[in-house]
C-alpha positions in Angstrom: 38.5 -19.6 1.4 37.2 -18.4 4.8 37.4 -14.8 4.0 35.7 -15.1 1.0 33.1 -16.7 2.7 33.1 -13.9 4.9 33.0 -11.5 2.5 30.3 -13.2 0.8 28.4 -13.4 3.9 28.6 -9.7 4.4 27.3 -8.4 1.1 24.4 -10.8 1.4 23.8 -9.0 4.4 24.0 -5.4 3.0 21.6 -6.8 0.0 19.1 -8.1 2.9 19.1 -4.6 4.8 18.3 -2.7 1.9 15.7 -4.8 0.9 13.7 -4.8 3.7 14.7 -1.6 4.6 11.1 0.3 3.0 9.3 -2.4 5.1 10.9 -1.6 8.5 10.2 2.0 7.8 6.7 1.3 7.3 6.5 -0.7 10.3 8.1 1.9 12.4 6.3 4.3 11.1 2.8 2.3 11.3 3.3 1.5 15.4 4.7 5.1 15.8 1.3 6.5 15.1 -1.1 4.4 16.9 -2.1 2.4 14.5 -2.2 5.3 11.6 0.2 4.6 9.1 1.2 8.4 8.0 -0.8 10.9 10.2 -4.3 12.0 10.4 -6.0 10.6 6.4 -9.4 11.0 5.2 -11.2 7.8 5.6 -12.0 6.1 1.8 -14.8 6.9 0.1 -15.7 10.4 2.0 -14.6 12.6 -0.4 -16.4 13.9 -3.6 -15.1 12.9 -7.2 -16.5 13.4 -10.6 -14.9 9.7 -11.4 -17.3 7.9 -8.8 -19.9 9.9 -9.6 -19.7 8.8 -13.3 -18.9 5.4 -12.1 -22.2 5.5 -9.9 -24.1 7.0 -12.6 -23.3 4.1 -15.2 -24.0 1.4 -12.5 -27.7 2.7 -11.8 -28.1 2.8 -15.5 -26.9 -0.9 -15.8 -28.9 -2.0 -13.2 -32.1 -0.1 -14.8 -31.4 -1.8 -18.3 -31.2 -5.1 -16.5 -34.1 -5.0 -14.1 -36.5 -4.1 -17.5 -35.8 -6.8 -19.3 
């Protein structure tokens, strides 16, 4: 009864460890760096792309068929 209890106790512990085991990672990894998760990364929204431009594109033109009417 105890050593199952025991044994139980155990694998519920191995479960836990590699479940949260991505998070610590991250976390270790995140205070490693000074505050930069995974190195030196290009702020959002700096760098060029035909999606956002076509995304920009179709917003001015929603805005234009809105404001004429």
């Amino acid at each position: 009864m105890v050593g199952d209890l025991f044994e139980l106790t155990f694998f519920m512990w191995v479960v836990a460890i590699c479940a949260f085991a991505p998070l610590g990672y991250f976390i270790y990894m995140y205070t490693m760096k000074s505050g930069e998760p995974f190195g030196d990364t290009e702020p959002h929204g700096d760098s060029e792309s035909k999606v956002l431009d076509l995304v920009e594109m179709a917003i001015h033109k929603v805005q234009g068929l809105l404001g004429k009417k």
